[in-house]
C-alpha positions as YAML, in Angstrom:
chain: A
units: angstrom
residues:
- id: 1
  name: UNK
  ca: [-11.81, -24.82, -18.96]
- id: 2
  name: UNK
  ca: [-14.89, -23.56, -18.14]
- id: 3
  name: UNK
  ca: [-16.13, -19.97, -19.75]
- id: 4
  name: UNK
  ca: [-16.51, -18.52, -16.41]
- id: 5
  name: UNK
  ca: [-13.40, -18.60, -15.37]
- id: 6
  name: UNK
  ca: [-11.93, -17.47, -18.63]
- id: 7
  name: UNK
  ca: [-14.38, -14.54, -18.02]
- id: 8
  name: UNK
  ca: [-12.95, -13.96, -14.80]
- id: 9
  name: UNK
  ca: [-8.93, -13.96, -15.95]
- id: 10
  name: UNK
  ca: [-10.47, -11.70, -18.70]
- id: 11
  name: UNK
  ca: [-12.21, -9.36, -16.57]
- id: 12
  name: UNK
  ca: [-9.16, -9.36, -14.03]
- id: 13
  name: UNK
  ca: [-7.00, -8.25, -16.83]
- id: 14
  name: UNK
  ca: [-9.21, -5.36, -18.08]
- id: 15
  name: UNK
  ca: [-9.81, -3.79, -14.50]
- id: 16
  name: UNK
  ca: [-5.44, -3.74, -13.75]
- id: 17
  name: UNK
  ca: [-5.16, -2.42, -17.63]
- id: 18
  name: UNK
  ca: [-7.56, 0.42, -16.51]
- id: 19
  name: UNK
  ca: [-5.45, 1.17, -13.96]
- id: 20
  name: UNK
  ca: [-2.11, 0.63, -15.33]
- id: 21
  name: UNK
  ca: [-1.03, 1.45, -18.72]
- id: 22
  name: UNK
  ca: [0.92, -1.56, -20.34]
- id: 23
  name: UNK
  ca: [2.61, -4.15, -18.30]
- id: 24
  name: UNK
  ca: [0.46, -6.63, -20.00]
- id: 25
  name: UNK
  ca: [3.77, -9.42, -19.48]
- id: 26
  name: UNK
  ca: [3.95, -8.34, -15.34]
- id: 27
  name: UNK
  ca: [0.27, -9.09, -15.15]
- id: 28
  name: UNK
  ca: [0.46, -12.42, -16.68]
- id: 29
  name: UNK
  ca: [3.77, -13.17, -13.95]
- id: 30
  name: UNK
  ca: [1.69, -11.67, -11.16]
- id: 31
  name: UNK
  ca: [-1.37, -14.26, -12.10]
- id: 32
  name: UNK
  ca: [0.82, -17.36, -12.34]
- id: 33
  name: UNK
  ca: [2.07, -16.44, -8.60]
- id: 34
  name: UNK
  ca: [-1.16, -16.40, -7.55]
- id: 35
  name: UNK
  ca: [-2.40, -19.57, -9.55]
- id: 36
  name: UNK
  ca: [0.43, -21.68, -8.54]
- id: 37
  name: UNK
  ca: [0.92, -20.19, -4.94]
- id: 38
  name: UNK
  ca: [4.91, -18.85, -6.13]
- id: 39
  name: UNK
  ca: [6.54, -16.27, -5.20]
- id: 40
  name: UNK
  ca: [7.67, -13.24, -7.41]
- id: 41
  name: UNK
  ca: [10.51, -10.98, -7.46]
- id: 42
  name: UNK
  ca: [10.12, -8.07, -9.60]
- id: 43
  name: UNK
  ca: [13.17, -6.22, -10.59]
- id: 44
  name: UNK
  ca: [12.96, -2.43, -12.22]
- id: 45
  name: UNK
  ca: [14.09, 1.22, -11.76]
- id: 46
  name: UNK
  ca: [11.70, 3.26, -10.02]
- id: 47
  name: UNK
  ca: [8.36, 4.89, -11.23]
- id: 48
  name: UNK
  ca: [7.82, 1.82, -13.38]
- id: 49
  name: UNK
  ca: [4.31, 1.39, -11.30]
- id: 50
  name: UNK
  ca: [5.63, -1.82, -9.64]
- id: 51
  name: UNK
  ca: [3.14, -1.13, -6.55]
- id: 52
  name: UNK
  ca: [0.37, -0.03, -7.72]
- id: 53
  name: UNK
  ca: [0.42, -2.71, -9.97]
- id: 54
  name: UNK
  ca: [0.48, -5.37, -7.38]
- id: 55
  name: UNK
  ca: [-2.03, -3.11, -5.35]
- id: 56
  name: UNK
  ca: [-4.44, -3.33, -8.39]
- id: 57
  name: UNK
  ca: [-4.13, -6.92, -8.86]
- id: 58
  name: UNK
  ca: [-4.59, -7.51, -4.89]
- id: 59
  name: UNK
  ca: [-7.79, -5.71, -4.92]
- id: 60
  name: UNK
  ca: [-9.21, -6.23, -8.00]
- id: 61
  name: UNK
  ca: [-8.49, -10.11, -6.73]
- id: 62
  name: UNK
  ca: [-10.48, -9.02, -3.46]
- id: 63
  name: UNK
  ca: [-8.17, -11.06, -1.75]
- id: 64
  name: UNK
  ca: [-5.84, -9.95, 1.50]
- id: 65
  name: UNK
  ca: [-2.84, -7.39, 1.08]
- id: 66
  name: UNK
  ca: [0.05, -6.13, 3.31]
- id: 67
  name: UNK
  ca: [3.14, -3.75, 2.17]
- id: 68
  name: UNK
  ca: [5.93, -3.65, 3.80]
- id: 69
  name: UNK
  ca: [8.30, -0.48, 2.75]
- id: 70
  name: UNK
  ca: [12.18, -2.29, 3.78]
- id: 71
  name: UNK
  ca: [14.69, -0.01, 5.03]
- id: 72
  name: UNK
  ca: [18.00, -1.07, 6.60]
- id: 73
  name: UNK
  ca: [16.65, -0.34, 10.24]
- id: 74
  name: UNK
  ca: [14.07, -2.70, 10.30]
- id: 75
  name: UNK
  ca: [13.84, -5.94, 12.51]
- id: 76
  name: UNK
  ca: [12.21, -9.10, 11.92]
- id: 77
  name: UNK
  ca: [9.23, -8.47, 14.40]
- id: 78
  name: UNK
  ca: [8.84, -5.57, 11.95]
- id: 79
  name: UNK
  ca: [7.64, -8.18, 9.37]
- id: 80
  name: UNK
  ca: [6.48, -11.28, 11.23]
- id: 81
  name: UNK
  ca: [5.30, -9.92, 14.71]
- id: 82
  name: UNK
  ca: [6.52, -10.16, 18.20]
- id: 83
  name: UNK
  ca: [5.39, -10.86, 21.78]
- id: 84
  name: UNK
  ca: [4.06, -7.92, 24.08]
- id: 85
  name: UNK
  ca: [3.53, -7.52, 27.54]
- id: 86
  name: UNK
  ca: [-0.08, -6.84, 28.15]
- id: 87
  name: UNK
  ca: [0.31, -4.44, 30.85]
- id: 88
  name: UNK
  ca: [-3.31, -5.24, 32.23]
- id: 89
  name: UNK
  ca: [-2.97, -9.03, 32.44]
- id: 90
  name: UNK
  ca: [1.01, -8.92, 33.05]
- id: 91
  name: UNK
  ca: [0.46, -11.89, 30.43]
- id: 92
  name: UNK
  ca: [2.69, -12.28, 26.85]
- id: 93
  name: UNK
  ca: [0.70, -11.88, 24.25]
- id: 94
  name: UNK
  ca: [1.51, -12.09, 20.13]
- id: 95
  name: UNK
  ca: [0.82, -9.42, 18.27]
- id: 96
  name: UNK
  ca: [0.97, -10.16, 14.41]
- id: 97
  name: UNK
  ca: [3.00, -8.58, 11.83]
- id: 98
  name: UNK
  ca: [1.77, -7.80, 7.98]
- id: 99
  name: UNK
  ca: [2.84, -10.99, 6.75]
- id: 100
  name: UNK
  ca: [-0.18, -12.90, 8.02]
- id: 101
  name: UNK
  ca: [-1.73, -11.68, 4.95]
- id: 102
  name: UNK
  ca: [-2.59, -13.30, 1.11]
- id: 103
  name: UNK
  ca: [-0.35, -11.15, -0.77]
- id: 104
  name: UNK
  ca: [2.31, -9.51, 1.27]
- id: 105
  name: UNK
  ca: [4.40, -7.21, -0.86]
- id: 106
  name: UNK
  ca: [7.80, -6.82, 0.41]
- id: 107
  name: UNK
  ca: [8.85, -3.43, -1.36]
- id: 108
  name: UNK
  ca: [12.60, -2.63, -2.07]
- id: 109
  name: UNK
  ca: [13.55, -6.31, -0.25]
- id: 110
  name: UNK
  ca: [17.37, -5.43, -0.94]
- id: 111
  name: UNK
  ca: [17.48, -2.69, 1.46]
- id: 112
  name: UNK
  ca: [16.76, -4.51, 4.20]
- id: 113
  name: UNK
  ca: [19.45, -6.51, 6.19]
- id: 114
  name: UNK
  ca: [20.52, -10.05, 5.93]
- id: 115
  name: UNK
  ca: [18.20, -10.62, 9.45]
- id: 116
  name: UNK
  ca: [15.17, -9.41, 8.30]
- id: 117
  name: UNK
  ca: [15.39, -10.65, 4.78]
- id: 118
  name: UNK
  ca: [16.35, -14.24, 6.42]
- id: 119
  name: UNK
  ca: [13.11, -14.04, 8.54]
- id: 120
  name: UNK
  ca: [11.24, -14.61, 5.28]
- id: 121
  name: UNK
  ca: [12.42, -17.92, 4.52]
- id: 122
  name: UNK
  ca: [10.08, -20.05, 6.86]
- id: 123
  name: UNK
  ca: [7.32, -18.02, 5.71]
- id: 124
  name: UNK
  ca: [8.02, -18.07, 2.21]
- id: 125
  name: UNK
  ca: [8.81, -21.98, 1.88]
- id: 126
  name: UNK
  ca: [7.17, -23.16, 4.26]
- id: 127
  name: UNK
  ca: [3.85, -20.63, 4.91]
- id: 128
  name: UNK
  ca: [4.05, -20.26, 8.13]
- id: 129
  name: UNK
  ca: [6.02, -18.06, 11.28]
- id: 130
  name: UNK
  ca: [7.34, -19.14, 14.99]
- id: 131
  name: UNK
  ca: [6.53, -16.30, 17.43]
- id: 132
  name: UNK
  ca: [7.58, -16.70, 20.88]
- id: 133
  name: UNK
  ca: [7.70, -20.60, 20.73]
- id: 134
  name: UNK
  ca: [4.66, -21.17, 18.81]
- id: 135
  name: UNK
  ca: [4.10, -21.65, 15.02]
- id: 136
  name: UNK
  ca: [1.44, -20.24, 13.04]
- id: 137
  name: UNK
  ca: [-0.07, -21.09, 10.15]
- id: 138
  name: UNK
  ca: [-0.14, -17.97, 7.55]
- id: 139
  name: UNK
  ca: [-3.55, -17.63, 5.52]
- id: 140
  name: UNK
  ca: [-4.06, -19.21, 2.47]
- id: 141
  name: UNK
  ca: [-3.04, -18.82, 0.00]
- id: 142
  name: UNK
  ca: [0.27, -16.94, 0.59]
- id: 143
  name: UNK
  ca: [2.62, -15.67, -1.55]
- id: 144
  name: UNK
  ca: [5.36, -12.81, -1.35]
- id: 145
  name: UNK
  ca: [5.81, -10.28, -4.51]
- id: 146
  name: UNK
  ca: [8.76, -8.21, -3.81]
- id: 147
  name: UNK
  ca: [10.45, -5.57, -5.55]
- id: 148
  name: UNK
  ca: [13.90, -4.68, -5.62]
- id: 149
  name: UNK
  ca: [15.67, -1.59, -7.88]
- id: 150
  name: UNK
  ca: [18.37, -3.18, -9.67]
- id: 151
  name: UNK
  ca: [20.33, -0.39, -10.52]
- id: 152
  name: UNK
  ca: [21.44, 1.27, -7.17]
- id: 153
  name: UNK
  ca: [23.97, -0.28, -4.83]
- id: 154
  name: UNK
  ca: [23.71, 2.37, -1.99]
- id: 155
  name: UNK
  ca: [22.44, 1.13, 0.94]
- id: 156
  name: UNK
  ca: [21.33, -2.18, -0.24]
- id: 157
  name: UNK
  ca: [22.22, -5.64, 0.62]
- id: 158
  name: UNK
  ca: [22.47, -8.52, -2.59]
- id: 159
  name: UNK
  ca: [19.69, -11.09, -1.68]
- id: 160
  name: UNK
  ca: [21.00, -14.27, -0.96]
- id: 161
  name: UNK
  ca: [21.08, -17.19, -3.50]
- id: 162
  name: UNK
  ca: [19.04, -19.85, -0.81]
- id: 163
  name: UNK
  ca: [16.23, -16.71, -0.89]
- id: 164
  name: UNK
  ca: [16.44, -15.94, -4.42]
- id: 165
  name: UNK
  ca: [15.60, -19.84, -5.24]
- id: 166
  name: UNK
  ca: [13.14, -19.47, -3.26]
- id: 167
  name: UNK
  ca: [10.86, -16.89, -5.30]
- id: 168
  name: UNK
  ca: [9.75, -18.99, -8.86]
- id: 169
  name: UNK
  ca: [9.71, -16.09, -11.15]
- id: 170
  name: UNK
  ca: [12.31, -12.80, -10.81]
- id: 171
  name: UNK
  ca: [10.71, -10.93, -14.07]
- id: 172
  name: UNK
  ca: [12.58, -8.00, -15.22]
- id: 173
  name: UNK
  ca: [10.35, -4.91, -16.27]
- id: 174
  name: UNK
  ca: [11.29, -2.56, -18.65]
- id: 175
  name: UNK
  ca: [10.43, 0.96, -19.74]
- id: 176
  name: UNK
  ca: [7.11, 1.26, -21.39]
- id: 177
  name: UNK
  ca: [6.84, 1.99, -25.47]
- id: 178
  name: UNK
  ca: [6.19, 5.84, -26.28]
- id: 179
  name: UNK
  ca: [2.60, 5.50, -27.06]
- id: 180
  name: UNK
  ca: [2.00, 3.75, -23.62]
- id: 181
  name: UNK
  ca: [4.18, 6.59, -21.94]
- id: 182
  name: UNK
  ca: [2.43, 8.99, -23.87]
- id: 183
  name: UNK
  ca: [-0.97, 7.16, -22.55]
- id: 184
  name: UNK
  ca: [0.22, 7.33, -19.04]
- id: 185
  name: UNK
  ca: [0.60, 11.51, -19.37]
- id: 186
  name: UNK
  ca: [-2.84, 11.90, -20.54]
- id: 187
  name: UNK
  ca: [-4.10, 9.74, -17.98]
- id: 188
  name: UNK
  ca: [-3.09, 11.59, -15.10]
- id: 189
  name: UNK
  ca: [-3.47, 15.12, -16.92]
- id: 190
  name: UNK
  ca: [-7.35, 14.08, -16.40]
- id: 191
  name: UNK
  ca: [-7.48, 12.82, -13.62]
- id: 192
  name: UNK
  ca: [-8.52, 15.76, -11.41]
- id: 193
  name: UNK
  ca: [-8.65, 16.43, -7.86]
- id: 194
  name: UNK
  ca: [-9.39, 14.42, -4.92]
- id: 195
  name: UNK
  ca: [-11.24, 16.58, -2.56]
- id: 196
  name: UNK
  ca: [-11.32, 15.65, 1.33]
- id: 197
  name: UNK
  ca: [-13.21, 16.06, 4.21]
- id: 198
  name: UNK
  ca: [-11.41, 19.18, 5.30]
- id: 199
  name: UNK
  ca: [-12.12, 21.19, 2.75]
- id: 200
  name: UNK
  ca: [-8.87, 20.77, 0.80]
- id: 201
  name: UNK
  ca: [-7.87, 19.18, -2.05]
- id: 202
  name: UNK
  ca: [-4.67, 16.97, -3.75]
- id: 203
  name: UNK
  ca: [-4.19, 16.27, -7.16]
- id: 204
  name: UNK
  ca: [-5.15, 12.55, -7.71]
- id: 205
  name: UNK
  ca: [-3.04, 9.88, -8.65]
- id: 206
  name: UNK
  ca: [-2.95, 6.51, -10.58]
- id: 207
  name: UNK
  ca: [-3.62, 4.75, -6.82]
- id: 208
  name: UNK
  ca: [-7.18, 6.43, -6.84]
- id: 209
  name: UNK
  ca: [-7.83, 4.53, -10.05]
- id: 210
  name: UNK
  ca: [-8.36, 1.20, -8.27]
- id: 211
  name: UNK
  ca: [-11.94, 0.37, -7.82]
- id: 212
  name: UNK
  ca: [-12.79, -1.04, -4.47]
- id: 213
  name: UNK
  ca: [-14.87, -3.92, -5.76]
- id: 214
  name: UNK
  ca: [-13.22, -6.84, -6.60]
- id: 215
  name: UNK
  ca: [-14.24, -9.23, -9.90]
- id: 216
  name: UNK
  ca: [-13.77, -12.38, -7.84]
- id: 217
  name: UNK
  ca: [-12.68, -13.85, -4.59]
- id: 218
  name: UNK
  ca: [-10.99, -16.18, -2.94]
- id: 219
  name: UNK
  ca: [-13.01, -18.52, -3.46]
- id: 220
  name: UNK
  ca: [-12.88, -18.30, -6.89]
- id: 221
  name: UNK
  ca: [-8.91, -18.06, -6.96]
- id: 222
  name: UNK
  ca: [-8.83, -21.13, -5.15]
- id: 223
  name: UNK
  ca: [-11.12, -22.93, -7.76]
- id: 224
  name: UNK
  ca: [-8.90, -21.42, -10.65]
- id: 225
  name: UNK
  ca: [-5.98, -23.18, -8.64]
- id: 226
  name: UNK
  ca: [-7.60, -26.11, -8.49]
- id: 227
  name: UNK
  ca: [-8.22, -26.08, -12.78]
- id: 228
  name: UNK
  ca: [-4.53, -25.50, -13.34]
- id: 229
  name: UNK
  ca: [-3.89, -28.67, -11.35]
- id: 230
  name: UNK
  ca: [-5.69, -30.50, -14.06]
- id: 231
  name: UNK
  ca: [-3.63, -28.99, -16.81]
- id: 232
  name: UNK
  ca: [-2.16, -32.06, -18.91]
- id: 233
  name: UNK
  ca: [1.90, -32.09, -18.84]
- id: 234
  name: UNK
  ca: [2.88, -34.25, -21.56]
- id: 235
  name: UNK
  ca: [6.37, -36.58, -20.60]
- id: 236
  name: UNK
  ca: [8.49, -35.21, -24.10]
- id: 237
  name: UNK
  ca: [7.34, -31.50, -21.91]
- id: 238
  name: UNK
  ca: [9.00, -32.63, -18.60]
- id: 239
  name: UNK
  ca: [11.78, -34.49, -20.74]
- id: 240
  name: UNK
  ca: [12.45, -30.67, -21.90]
- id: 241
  name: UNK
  ca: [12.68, -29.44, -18.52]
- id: 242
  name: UNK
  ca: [14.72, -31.90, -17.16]
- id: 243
  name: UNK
  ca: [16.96, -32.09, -19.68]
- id: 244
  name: UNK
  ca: [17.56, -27.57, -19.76]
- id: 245
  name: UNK
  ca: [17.78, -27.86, -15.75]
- id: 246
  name: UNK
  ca: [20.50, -30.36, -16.01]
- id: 247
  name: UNK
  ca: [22.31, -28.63, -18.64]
- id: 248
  name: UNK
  ca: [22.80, -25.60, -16.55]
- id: 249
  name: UNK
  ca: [24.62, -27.62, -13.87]
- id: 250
  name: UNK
  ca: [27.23, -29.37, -16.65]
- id: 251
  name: UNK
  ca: [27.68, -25.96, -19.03]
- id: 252
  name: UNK
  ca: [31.44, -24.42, -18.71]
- id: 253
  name: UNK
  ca: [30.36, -21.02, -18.44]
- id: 254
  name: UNK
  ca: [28.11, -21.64, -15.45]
- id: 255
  name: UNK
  ca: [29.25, -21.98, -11.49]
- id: 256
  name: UNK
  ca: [26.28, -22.92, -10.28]
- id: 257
  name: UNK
  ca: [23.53, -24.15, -12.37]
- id: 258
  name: UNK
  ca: [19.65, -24.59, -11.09]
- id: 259
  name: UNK
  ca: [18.32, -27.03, -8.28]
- id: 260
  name: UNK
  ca: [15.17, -29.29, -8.74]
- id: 261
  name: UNK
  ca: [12.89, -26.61, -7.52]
- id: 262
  name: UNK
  ca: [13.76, -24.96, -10.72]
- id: 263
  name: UNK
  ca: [12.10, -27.77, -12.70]
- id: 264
  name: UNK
  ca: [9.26, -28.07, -10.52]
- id: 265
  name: UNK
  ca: [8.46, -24.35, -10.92]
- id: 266
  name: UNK
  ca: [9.14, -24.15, -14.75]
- id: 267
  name: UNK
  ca: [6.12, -27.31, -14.94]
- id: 268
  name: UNK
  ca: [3.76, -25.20, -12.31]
- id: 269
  name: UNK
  ca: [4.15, -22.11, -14.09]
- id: 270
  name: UNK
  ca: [3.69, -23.79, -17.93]
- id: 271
  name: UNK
  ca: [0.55, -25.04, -16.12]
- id: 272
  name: UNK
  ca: [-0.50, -21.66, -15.27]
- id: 273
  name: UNK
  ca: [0.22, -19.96, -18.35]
- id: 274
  name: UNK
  ca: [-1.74, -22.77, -20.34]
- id: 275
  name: UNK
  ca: [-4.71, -21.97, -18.00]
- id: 276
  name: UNK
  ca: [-4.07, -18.04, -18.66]
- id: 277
  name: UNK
  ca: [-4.09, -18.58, -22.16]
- id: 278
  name: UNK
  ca: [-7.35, -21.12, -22.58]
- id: 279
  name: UNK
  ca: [-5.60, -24.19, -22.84]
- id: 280
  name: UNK
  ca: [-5.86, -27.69, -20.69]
- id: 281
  name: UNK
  ca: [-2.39, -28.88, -21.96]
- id: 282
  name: UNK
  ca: [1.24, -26.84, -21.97]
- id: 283
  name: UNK
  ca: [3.45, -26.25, -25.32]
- id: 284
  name: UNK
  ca: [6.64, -25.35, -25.62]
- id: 285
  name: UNK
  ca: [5.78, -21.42, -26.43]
- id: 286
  name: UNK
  ca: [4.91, -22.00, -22.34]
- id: 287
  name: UNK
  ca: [8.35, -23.14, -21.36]
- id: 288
  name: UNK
  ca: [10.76, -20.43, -23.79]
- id: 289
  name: UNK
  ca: [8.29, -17.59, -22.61]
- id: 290
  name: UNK
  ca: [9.62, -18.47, -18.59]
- id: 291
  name: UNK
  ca: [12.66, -19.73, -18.94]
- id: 292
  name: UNK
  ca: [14.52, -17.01, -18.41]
- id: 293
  name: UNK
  ca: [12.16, -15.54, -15.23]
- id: 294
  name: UNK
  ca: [12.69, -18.89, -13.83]
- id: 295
  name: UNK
  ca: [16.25, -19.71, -14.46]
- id: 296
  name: UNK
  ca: [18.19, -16.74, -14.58]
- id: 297
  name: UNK
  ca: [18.25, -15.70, -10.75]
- id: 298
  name: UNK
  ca: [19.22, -19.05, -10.00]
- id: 299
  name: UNK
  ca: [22.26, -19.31, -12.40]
- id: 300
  name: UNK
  ca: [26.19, -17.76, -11.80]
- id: 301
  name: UNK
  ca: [28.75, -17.34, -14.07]
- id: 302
  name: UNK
  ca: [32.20, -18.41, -13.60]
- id: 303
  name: UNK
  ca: [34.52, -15.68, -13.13]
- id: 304
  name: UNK
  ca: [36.18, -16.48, -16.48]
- id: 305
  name: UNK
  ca: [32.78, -16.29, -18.26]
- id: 306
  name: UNK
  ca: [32.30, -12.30, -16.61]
- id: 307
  name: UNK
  ca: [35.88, -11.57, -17.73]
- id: 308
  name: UNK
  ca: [35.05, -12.93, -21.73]
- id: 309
  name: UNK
  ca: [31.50, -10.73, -21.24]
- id: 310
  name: UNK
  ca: [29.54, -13.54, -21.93]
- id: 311
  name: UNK
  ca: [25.92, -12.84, -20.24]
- id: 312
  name: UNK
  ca: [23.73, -14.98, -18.75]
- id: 313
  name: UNK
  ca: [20.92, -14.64, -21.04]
- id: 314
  name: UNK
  ca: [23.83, -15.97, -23.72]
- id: 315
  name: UNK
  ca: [24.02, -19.10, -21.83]
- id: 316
  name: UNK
  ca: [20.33, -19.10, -21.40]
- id: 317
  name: UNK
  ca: [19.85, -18.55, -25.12]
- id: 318
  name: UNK
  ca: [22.50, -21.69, -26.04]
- id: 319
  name: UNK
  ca: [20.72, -24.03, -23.93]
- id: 320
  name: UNK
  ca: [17.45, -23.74, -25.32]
- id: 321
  name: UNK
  ca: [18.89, -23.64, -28.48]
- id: 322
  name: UNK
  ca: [20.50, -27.70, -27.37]
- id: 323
  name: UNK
  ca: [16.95, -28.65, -25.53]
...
């Protein structure tokens, strides 16, 4: 691995931790997205600065990045784009939606309805979107990092297992430690005012924090992705895999276990984390650090197995225990 790009993941690291207090864990899931061109679903109560940590990464990045806030209203042409009548011509043209973008972050995906969040799929697996008869090819890369709030049922609708398989990683945040919460307080005790053209003023906030210049480009990402192609997987390392994927399908407790594009993604992601952490070769520390972002969203219990209150990170735990 060359030094400059361990400068770079370095560099990219210390500009989101100046922004974001903690998280260190969400980063490292965000950057193996982007390095292996994944998808991410990350799952958390709110105020756990899910957004503005996938802002910060997005521009710190420099690369392109759409939001889309999901509400149970929307439509499809909300996301992808439709056709409109151009009133001058009397012609159909296509108008774009944010997901022709790099980074499209599809905030609080669960409250949207089974339509919209269905409209996704082409784009997700397949990167690109059919408007009025005609496909288009999104950007490159692509990837989709939504969030979703766990804990409320109100108004929300249970993503579908065909779209959960389709995002690699569904990491879990959790609260931060009391000296990081206590960090976060000072920060924005310090943080001032943000004055405005107008005359007035609002207090600022942890968004204001991101710098507009970004460390790197695309460009650069794209040569990154390139190195973590070259990352050596050894055959006893895909043995693993293959034998903890296949598990999941035979153990009692489990109704459905994981498909082959769990495997695939547990490989690209070791890959990635190697290249995160300076090495050219994977370890098993890479595959027991994932496994359970990986596997668990694509696992079900069988009723029995809810009834006993056995968990799924219980079955996870027992399998990697075997492999």
């Amino acid at each position: 691995m060359t030094v400059l790009k361990t400068n770079l993941i370095r560099d990219i690291r210390t500009r989101v931790a100046g922004v974001v207090v903690g998280q260190d864990v969400v980063v490292e899931r965000i950057l193996v997205a982007l390095l292996t061109g994944g998808h991410l679903l990350l799952e958390g109560v709110p105020g756990l600065a899910k957004t503005l940590l996938v802002n910060a990464v997005a521009k710190t990045i420099g690369i392109g990045f759409g939001r889309v806030q999901f509400t149970i209203d929307m439509l499809p042409s909300d996301v992808l784009g439709s056709e409109i009548l151009d009133q001058a011509t009397h012609q159909f043209r296509i108008h774009k939606g944010p997901v022709f973008t790099n980074l499209l972050l599809a905030d609080e995906i669960n409250r949207a309805a089974p339509k919209v969040q269905g409209c996704l799929l082409e784009a997700m697996q397949e990167r690109k979107v059919t408007l009025g008869g005609k496909t288009f090819l999104l950007p490159a890369p692509f990837l989709v990092i939504a969030t979703q709030n766990p804990i409320e049922q109100a108004g929300t609708f249970e993503l579908p297992e065909a779209q959960l398989d389709r995002f690699m990683l569904c990491h879990r945040l959790h609260y931060p430690t009391a000296d990081e919460e206590k960090d976060i307080y000072r920060r924005q005790l310090n943080m001032g005012l943000r004055r405005q053209e107008d005359g007035g003023a609002v207090p600022k906030s942890a968004f204001d924090m991101i710098e507009g210049q970004p460390v790197c480009g695309i460009s650069d990402l794209v040569e990154m992705m390139e190195q973590v192609q070259t990352i050596h997987v050894s055959e006893a390392f895909t043995e693993h895999v293959l034998r903890m994927v296949r598990r999941t399908r035979e153990h009692p407790a489990l109704e459905v276990g994981c498909s082959p594009r769990a495997g695939l993604a547990l490989v690209q992601a070791a890959r990635a984390r190697a290249f995160l952490h300076d090495r050219d070769y994977v370890v098993p520390e890479d595959l027991f650090s994932l496994a359970e972002d990986i596997v668990l969203h694509r696992i079900r219990m069988t009723y029995e197995s809810v009834a006993r209150g056995v968990s799924l990170r219980d079955v996870l735990e027992e399998i990697m225990r075997e492999v």
